[in-house]
Phi, psi and omega in degrees: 000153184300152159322139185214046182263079207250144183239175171219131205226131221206092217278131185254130165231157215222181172297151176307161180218221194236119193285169204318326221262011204034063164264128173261179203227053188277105174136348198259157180261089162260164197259088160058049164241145142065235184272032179270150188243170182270245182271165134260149225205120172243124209237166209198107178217119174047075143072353175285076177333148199288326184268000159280015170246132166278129185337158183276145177280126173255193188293144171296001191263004180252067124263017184221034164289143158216145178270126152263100205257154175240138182249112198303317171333300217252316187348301175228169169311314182310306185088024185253150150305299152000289185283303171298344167314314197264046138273334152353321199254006171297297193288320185293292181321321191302320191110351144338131164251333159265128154251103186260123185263104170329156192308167186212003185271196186305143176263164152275146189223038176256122170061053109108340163315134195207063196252130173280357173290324183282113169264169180261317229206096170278014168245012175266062197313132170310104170282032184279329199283319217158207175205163174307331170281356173276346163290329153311308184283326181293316155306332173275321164326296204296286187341307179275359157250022170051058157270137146251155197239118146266106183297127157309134156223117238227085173244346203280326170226235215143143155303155176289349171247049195284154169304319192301358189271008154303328166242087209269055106299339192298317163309123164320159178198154199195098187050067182044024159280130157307119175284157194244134184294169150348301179255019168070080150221190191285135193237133189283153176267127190252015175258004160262139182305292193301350183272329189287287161019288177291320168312278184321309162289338155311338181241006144270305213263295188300344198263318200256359192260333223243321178093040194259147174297342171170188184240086176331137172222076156022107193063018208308319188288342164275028158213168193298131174294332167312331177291297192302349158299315177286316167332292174289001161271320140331326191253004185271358172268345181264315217192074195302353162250024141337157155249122177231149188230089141345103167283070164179200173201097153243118172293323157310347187270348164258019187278295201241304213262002184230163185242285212239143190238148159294141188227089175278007157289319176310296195267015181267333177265344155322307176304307177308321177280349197246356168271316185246016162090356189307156186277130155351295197319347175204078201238317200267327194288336210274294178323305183281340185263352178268327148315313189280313200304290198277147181308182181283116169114350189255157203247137183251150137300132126208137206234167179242336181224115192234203195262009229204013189190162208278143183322164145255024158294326183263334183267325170241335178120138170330292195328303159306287171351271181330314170263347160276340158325267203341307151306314165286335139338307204227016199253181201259167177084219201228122181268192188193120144285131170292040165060044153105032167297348187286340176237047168071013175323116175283325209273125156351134196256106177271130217264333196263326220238180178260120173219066194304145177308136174277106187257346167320307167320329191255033148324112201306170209260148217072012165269343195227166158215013152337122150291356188269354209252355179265346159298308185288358180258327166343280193318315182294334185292329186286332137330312191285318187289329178285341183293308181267013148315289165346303204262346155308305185270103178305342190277357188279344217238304185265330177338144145311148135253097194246132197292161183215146180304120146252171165267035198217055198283340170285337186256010189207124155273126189214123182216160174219142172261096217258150163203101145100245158288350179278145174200134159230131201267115177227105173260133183215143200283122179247062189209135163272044189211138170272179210234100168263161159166216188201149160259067261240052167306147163292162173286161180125157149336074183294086148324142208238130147262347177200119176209118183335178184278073205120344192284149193195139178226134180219126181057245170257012190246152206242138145230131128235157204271141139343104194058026186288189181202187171186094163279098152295125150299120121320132175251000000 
């Protein structure tokens, strides 16, 4: 057959979000940062569609994956690797398994600016974080507590005072100019082989020198999906269970080169039902339609919260916060925690300043005299149960997802997850109002492994509490 590599490309514009420095960007058309989605990519080889194909095969162990992210800034007081090491056995007790680390090589500090999104030096470590054997020794911590770690790869732009600019072809040029990205920095040329060279070998050196599990890869839907192929047939020579997570939602970047996509469709409609009232309902229409997008087989974040958008604690109410876990928790793909969502952590994530987390609250009892610290220790406990609920039931992790009807469909998401005789029924209330109704579950006896306080399910019929929940065994 003739070349037949015809892609179609099919630019989603979305609402304002925030620039790296939390500027905001109102009136600007930005790319896959924060509840932004890039591209949708309807991609096309010989006549195939990108979703009549299958997801690239990944390691078995991230079906039973769950994520974490750490903002180095707010984590511990220090801002050190050193300091964040000994936090380690915090995230592994949670039931996390992935710790993915905000960027960490050298920044750019031009005009007065300290954003870990501008690098200077992608072979460097920042010594505000440390130096590379403390990054060494933080892999080994996370290693022996059968943590993998991810490095931030920040390629989409450059600090305006990067080493690369020694080498200005490395660079886009537009009448003899360096073109400037989105966030007004400098943008590397991906049609040169050498600068893609250099790239590529930079995430050789961290995977295969240094020993990090795999990459957050920042924008990933701004630079050509071919460069991240050729990468991951490089790094598939170090380490065929890397990991790479795509920051953006191209269904083509899972065909070869990501294990996993940012699915910020998901979580712009998480946000719309519990800040605006949006109906449950399409929450499940979002799902099927992002299926039908992408090839068979490929894995979402799904998350409530990053560094790049207002807590959601702050954004729906603890309560909400809880019942959207719930959903993310027990729905199919690698869920994610936020850099102290576990104990309700409020404060807003600053891209420029130190604003640490109070982990003093969460002091075993009697260390403290906080009135905050025993609700928040509560959380941390509720967290910890919902994580290994999870990670108990195999049908929560590998299961169907198969959707099921109720009679309250704007206030309740209700679905089940089945994998062979296991079948599990999970309804949650995305409402300040409580909720009776039926549910149109298979049949058996539902045994409740996690449920609000009064939330309650017998046969098909439902009472739930505001933001109430039910993870139900059938029997």
């Amino acid at each position: 057959m003739a070349d037949c590599n015809l892609k179609v490309n099919l630019l989603l514009y979305t609402e304002p979000g925030l620039a790296h420095d939390g500027r905001s960007l109102e009136g600007v058309t930005i790319m896959s940062k924060g509840i932004v989605s890039l591209f949708v990519w309807l991609g096309f080889a010989c006549g195939q569609s990108v979703n009549s194909q299958d997801a690239r095969r990944s390691p078995e162990f991230l079906n039973r994956a769950i994520a974490y992210q750490i903002w180095m800034r707010a984590f511990t007081p220090e801002g050190t690797l050193q300091a964040a090491a000994k936090k380690l056995p915090h995230i592994a007790g949670l039931g996390a398994s992935i710790v993915y680390l905000s960027p960490i090589q050298l920044m750019s500090r031009v005009g007065g600016f300290s954003n870990p999104y501008r690098i200077k030096d992608y072979y460097a470590i920042d010594p505000e974080y440390g130096t590379e054997e403390d990054l060494k020794a933080f892999l080994a911590d996370a290693h022996r507590l059968g943590l993998k770690v991810l490095m931030d790869m920040v390629y989409f732009h450059t600090g305006p005072d990067s080493v690369m600019m020694s080498t200005p072809q490395y660079y886009m040029h537009q009448d003899g100019q360096i073109v400037l990205g989105q966030w007004r920095l400098p943008r590397p040329d991906f049609d040169n082989p050498k600068l893609r060279e250099y790239l590529i070998h930079n995430l050789l050196h961290w995977a295969r020198d240094v020993g990090a599990d795999g990459f957050r890869c920042d924008v990933s839907g701004g630079i050509p999906v071919d460069f991240w192929e050729r990468a991951r047939a490089a790094l598939d020579e170090v380490n065929q269970n890397l990991i790479m997570l795509a920051e953006s939602e191209k269904p083509d970047e899972m065909l070869k080169a990501f294990d996993i996509s940012y699915n910020f469709s998901h979580q712009r409609t998480i946000t719309r039902i519990f800040r605006e009232g949006e109906s449950a309902s399409a929450l499940r229409a979002n799902w099927e339609k992002t299926r039908a997008m992408f090839p068979r087989g490929a894995r979402f974040l799904r998350a409530s919260d990053n560094h790049d958008q207002h807590r959601a604690i702050v954004e729906f109410s603890e309560p909400g916060t809880r019942a959207a876990s719930v959903i993310n928790f027990t729905l199919d793909g690698i869920p994610f925690l936020y850099n102290g969502q576990e104990i309700a952590d409020t404060t807003g994530t600053d891209h420029q300043s130190h604003y640490p987390i109070r982990w003093e609250l969460d002091k075993p009892e009697g260390q403290t005299g906080s009135a905050l610290a025993r609700p928040q220790k509560q959380l941390v406990a509720w967290y910890t149960r919902l994580l290994h609920m999870r990670l108990e039931q195999p049908a929560l992790t590998t299961g169907d997802v198969v959707w099921i009807s109720n009679s309250q469909p704007d206030s309740i998401v209700s679905f089940v997850r089945q994998k062979g005789d296991d079948r599990f029924v999970v309804l949650v209330n995305v409402s300040n109002r409580r909720c009776l109704g039926t549910a149109e579950a298979p049949a058996g006896w539902p045994e409740t492994l996690l449920n609000g306080n009064g939330d309650t399910l017998k046969g098909s019929r439902f009472e739930l509490s505001p933001f109430g929940y039910v993870v139900a065994k059938l029997k």
